[in-house]
PATOR-92829 format. One record per residue (C-alpha): residue in one letter; y, x, z. Coordinates in steps of 0.25 Angstrom, whole numbers, plus 5000, padded with zeros to 4 digits. Each point is the difference from the previous one (the first is absolute). Last residue first. Layout:
REM PATOR-92829
{"a"; {Y; X; Z}},
...
This chain:
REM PATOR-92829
{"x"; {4889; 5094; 5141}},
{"x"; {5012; 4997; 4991}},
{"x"; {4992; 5005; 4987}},
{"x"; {4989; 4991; 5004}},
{"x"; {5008; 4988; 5003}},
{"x"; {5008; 5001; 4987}},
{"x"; {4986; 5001; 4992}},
{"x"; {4995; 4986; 5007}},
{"x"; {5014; 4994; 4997}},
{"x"; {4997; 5004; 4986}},
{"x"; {4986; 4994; 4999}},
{"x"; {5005; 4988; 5005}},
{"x"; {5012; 4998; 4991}},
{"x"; {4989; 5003; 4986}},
{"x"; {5002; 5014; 4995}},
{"x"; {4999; 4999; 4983}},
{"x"; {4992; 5012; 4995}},
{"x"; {5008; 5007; 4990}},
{"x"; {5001; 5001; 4986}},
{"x"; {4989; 5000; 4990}},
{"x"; {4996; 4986; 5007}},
{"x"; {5015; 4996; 4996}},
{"x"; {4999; 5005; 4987}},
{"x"; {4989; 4991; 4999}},
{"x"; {5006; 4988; 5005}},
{"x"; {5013; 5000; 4993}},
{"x"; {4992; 5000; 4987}},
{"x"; {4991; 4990; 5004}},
{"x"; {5012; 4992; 5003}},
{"x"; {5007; 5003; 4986}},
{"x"; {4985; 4995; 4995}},
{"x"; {5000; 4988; 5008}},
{"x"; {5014; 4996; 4994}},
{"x"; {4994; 5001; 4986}},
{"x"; {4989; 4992; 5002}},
{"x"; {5008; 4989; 5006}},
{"x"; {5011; 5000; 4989}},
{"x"; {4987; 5000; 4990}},
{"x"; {5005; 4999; 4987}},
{"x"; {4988; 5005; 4993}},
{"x"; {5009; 5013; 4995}},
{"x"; {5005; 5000; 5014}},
{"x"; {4987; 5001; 5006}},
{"x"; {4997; 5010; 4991}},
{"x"; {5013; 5008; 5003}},
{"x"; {4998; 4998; 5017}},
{"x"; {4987; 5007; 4997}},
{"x"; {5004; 5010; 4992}},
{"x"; {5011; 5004; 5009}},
{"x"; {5014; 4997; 4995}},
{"x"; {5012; 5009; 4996}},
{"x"; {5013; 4995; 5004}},
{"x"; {5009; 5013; 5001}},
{"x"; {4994; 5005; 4988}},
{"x"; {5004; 4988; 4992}},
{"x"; {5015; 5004; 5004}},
{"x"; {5007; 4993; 5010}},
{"x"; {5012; 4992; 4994}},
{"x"; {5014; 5005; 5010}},
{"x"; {5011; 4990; 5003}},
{"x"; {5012; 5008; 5007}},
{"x"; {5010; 4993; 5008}},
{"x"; {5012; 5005; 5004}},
{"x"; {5008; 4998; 5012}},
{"x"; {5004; 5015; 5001}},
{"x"; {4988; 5003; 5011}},
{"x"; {4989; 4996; 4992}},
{"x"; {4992; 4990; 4996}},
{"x"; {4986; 5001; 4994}},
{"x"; {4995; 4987; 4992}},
{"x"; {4984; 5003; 4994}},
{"x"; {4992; 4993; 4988}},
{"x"; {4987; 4999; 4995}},
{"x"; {5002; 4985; 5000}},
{"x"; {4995; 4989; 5009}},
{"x"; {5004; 5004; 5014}},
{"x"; {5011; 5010; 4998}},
{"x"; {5000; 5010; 5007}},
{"x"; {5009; 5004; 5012}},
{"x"; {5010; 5013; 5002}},
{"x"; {5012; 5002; 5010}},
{"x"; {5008; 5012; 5006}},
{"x"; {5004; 5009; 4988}},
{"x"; {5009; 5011; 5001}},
{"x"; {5012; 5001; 4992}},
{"x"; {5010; 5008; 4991}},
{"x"; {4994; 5015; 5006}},
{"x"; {4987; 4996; 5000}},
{"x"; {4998; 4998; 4986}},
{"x"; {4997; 4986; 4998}},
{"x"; {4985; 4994; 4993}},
{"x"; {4992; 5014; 5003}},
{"x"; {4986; 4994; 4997}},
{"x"; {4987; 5009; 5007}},
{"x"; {4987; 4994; 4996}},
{"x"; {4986; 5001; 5004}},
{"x"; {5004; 5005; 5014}},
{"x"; {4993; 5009; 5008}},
{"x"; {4988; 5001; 5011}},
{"x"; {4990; 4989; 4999}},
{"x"; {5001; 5001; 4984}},
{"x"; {4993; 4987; 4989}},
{"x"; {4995; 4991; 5013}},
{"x"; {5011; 5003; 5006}},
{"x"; {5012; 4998; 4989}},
{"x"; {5013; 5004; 5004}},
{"x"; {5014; 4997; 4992}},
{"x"; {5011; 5007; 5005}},
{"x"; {5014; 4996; 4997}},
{"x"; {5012; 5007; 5000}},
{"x"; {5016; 5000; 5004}},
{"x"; {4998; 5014; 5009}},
{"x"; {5003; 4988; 5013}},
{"x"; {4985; 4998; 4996}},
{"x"; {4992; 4987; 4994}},
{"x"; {4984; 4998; 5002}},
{"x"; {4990; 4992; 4991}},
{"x"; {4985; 4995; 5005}},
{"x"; {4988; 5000; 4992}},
{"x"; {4987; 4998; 5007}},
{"x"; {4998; 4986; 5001}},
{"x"; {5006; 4997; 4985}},
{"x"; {5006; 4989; 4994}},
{"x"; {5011; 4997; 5011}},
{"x"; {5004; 5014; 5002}},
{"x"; {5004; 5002; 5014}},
{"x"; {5015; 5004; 5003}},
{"x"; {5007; 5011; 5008}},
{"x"; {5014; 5003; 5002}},
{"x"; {5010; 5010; 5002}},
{"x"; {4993; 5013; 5005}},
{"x"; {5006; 5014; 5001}},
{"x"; {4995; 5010; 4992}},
{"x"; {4988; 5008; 4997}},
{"x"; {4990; 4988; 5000}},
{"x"; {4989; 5003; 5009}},
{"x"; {4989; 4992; 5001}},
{"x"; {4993; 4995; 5011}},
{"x"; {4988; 4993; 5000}},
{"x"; {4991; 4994; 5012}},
{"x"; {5011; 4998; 5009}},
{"x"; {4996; 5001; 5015}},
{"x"; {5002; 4986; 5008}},
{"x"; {4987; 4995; 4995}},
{"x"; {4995; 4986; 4999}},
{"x"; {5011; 4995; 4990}},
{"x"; {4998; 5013; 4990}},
{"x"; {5011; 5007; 4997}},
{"x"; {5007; 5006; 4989}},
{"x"; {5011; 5010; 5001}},
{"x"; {5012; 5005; 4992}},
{"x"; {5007; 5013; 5004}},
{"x"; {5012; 5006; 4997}},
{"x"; {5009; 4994; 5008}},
{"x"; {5009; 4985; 5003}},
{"x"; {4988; 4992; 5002}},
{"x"; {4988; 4998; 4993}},
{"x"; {4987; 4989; 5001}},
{"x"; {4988; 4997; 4993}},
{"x"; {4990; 4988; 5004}},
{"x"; {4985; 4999; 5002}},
{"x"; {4993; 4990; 5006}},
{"x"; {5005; 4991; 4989}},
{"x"; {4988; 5004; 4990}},
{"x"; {5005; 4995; 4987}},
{"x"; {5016; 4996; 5005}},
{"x"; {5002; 5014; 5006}},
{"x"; {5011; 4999; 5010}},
{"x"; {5012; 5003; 4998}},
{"x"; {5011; 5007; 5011}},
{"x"; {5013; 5006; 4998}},
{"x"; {5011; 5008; 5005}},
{"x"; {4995; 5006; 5012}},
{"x"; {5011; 5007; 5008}},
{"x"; {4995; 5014; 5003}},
{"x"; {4990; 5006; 5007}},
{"x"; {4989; 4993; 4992}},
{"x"; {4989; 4990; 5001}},
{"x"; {4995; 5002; 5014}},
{"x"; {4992; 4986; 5001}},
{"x"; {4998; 4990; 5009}},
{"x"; {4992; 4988; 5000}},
{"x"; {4999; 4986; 5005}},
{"x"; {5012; 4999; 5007}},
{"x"; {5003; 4995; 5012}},
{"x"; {5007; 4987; 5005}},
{"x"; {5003; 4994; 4988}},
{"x"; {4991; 4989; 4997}},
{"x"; {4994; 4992; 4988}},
{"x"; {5009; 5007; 4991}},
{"x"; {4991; 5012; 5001}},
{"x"; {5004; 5015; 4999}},
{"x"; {4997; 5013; 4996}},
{"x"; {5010; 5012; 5003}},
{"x"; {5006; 5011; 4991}},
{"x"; {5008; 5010; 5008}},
{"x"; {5010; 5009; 4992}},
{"x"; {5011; 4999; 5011}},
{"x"; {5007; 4992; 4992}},
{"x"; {4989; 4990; 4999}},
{"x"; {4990; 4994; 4994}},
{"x"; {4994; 4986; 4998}},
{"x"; {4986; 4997; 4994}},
{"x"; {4995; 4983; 5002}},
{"x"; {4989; 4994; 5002}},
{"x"; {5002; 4984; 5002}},
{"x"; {4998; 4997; 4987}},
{"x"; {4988; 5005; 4997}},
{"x"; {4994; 5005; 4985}},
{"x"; {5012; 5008; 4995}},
{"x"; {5006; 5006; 5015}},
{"x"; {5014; 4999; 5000}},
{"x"; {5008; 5010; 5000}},
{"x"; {5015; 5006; 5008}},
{"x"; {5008; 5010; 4997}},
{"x"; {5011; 5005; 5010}},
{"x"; {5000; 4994; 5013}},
{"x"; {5009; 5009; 5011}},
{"x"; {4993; 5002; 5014}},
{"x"; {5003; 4992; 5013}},
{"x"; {5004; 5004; 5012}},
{"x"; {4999; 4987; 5011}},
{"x"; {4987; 5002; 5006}},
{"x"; {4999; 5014; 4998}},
{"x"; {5013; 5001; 5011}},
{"x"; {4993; 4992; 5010}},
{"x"; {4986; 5010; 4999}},
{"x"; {5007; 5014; 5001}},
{"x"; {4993; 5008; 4992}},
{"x"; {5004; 4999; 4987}},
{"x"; {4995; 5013; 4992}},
{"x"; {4999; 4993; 4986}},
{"x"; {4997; 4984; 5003}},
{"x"; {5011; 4993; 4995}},
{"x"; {4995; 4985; 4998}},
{"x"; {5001; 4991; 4987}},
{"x"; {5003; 4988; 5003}},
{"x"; {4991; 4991; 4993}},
{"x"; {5001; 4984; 4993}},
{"x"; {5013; 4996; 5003}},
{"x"; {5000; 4985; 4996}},
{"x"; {5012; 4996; 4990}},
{"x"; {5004; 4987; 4995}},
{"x"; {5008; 4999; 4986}},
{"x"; {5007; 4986; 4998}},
{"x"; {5003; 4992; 4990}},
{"x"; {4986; 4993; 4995}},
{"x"; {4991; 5009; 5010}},
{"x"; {4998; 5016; 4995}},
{"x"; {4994; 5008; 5010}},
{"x"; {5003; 5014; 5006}},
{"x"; {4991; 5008; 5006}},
{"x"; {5005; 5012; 5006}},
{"x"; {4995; 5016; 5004}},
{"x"; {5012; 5005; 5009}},
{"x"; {5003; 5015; 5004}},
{"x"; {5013; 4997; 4998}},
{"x"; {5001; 5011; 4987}},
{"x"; {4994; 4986; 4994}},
{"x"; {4986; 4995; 4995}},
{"x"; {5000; 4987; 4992}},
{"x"; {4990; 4989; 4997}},
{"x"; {4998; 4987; 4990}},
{"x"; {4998; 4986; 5001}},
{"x"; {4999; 4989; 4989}},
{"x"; {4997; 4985; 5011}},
{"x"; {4987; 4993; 4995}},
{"x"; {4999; 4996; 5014}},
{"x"; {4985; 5009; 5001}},
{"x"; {5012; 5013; 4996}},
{"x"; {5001; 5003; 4986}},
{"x"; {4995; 5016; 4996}},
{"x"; {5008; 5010; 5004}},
{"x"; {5013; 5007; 4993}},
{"x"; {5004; 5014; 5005}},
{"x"; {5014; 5007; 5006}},
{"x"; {5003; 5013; 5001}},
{"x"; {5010; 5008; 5007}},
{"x"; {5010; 4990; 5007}},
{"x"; {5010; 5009; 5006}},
{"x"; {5005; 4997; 5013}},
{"x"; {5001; 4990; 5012}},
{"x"; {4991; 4988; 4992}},
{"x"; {5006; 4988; 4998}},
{"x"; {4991; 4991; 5006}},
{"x"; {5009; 4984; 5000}},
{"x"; {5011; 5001; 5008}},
{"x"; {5006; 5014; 4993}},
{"x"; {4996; 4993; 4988}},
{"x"; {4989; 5001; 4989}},
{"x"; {5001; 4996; 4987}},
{"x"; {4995; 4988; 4990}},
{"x"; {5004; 4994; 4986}},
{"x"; {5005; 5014; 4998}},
{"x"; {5013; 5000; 4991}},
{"x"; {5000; 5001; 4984}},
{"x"; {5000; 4987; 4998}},
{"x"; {4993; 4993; 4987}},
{"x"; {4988; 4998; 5009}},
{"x"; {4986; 5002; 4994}},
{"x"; {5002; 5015; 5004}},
{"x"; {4998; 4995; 5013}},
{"x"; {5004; 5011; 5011}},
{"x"; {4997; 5005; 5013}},
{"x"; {5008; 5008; 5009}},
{"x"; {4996; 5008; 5014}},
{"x"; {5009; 5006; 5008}},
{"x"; {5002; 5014; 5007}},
{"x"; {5012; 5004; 4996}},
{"x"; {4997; 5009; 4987}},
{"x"; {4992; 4987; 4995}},
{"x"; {4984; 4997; 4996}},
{"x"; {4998; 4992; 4990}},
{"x"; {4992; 4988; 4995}},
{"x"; {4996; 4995; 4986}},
{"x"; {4995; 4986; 4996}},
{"x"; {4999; 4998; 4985}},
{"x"; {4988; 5008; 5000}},
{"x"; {4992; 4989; 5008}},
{"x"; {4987; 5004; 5001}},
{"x"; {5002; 5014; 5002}},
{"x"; {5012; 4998; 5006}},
{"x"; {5012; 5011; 4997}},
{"x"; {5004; 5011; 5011}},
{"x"; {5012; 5008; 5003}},
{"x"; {5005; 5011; 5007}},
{"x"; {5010; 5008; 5005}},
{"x"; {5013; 4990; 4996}},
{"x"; {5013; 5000; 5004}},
{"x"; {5006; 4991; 5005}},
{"x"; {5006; 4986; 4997}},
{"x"; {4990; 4999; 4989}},
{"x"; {5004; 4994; 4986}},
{"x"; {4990; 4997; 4988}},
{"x"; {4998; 5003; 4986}},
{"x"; {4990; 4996; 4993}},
{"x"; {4995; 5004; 4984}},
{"x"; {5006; 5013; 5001}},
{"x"; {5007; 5008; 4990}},
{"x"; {4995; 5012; 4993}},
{"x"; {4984; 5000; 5003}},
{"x"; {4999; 4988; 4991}},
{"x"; {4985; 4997; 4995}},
{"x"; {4997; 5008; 5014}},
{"x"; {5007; 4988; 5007}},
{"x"; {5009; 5004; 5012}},
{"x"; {5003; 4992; 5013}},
């Protein structure tokens, strides 16, 4: 755990018995941080203890999961109080894990079926399809995004899982990440390991945007002061900045961080409060980027209401934002209308 008043040496340092693919730190509880391991396990860890071993892990007897644990999220408290969180494996497993006193209780929450060209009904049953990325739905709990290897994206529910809720085509190659848009969470962005970043709306299983990088994807990641601007990394070792409500087509910036040669990078996420991006790469470096004020322009009315310290205000006008662009756009198909339209073009 690094400190950016301290970027040279960490401020915590703790031991994992495998390797680990990913991590994820509590929103209300930044002390608490959970990984995902090489070996299908997951670890938590209280950085309020002086030892540098998880206060919980999995087990063979106790959920492991039967390969790579790709990404794993905090979620709000259970109704017991209980901290709880969710991971998505290569096994094709989406899990709920829950933290009570010593132990770590785990409820699989979705298998993720195989269902590219299986006919044979017994053998459907029993394939399953890798998870790779997995979000939750900002304004309900129980929705949740997970994609696949086979660069599916499906809606789901906590509440059941029998079926899903939606289906969408995402990409034709393992898809590597999924945010949803936290002003107007109907509409999330998605990439896998290509050239294309997408963004959907939840009623349509057509993506409304795609934008064409030029090179291969790493990761994606909403900007947390903007609904329109969102930032893309590229195995080239740069980072596109995109603007839509300032160019619907291209980026607004274009950063090389590493050249290509040395590294590629693979992760980016901003920073909540300041005007500041993280962007990992494939060495094990960490690079800390501050967006320029161009990056982070404002709308007149989000600058008013901001000038009268209007938080409210100001949120409104990044949704008025979204919201006409999103007129501008494309006309949202609602699942009724498109089950109507596949039964026409069938007939």
């Amino acid at each position: 755990m690094f400190s950016l008043k301290n970027p040279s040496y960490p401020e915590f340092l703790c031991e994992a018995p495998s390797g680990v693919l990913c991590v994820d730190i509590h929103p209300q509880h930044p002390h608490m941080i959970v990984c995902g391991l090489k070996d299908g396990n997951v670890a938590v860890f209280n950085l309020q203890n002086k030892n540098k071993k998880p206060t919980h892990i999995s087990d063979a007897r106790n959920g492991k999961h039967k390969d790579v644990v790709w990404q794993i999220r905090w979620v709000k408290d259970n109704l017991d109080g209980y901290l709880n969180f969710y991971s998505v494996s290569g096994d094709g497993r989406v899990t709920n894990w829950t933290i009570v006193k010593t132990c770590l209780w785990y409820t699989d929450e979705l298998h993720i079926g195989y269902n590219k060209g299986i006919i044979d009904g017994l053998l459907k049953k029993h394939l399953l399809d890798s998870g790779r990325a997995i979000a939750f739905k900002p304004d309900e709990d129980n929705i949740f995004l997970v994609g696949t290897d086979e660069g599916m994206v499906y809606l789901a529910t906590t509440q059941y899982s029998s079926q899903y809720l939606m289906s969408y085509q995402a990409h034709s190659t393992p898809v590597y990440n999924i945010q949803w848009n936290k002003y107007i969470p109907e509409i999330f962005l998605t990439c896998g390991a290509e050239f294309v970043v997408k963004i959907f709306h939840k009623s349509s299983s057509k993506p409304i945007l795609r934008f064409d990088v030029g090179s291969q994807v790493g990761d994606i990641a909403w900007a947390p002061y903007s609904s329109t601007v969102f930032a893309v990394v590229t195995v080239e070792g740069k980072v596109n900045v995109y603007d839509l409500h300032l160019n619907k087509y291209n980026p607004i910036c274009v950063q090389s961080v590493v050249p290509k040669k040395k590294a590629s990078l693979n992760n980016i996420a901003f920073n909540k409060a300041e005007p500041i991006i993280i962007v990992g790469d494939s060495a094990g470096n960490v690079h800390a980027l501050k967006l320029s004020p161009n990056l982070r322009k404002k709308t007149k009315d989000a600058q008013l209401a901001l000038y009268n310290q209007d938080l409210a205000g100001a949120y409104q006008a990044e949704i008025k934002k979204l919201d006409r662009l999103l007129a501008q756009i494309v006309h949202i198909v609602q699942p009724q209308e498109q089950e109507e339209e596949e039964k026409e073009q069938t007939t």
